[in-house]
C-alpha positions, 0 to 999 in steps of 0.5 A: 546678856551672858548666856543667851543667844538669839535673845532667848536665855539658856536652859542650865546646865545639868550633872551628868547622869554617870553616877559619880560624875561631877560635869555638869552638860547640856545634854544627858552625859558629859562627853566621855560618858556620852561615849560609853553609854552609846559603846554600851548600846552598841553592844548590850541593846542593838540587834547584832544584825544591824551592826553588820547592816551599818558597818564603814560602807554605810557610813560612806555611803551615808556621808555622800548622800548627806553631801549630795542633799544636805536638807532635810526632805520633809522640813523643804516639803512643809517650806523650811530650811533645815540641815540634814543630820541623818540618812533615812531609808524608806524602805527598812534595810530588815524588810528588804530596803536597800542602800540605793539612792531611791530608798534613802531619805536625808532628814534632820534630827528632829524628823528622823526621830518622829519616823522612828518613834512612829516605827517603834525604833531607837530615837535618832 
């Protein structure tokens, strides 16, 4: 049947949420208001000392542990196979954490979420 994939039916689609705008998408704003609003974020709603923290040398850093372990550690503990989409650190980078390997943790998206809302930060 059009639409579906693994037998299961495709949830519509949506406006997206930027006032005015006529695409319709999957998730909250077509992609180029998806863009504006994490500019937005960035700039207005993130700690300006988090940006320093995660600058080019994390995304490299990042990218090399993703490629090193590229399942997320807490889905293989409970027995599943998922991609890891995120780095996590264990020991938060503004109470002390590093980016040593030790402290790091790769996740899937779903996991890394749960860490943050437990922690009380931005979903991941």
């Amino acid at each position: 049947m059009p639409g579906e994939r693994d037998g299961m039916p495709r949830k519509p689609k949506r406006p997206c949420s930027h006032p005015g705008c006529p695409l319709l998408t999957e998730t909250r704003y077509c992609a180029e208001h998806q863009k504006q609003a994490n500019r937005m974020y960035e700039k207005y709603q993130r700690d300006p000392a988090s940006r320093k923290r995660y600058n080019n040398a994390w995304r490299r850093i990042r990218a090399a542990y993703i490629a090193a372990y590229p399942l997320c550690e807490r889905c293989e503990k409970a027995g599943r196979i998922t991609a890891a989409r995120e780095v996590h650190h264990i020991v938060p980078i503004d109470t002390g954490g590093t980016h040593a390997d030790e402290n790091l943790m790769s996740l899937c998206k779903s996991c890394h979420s749960e860490i943050s809302a437990r922690e009380g930060k931005r979903w991941g």
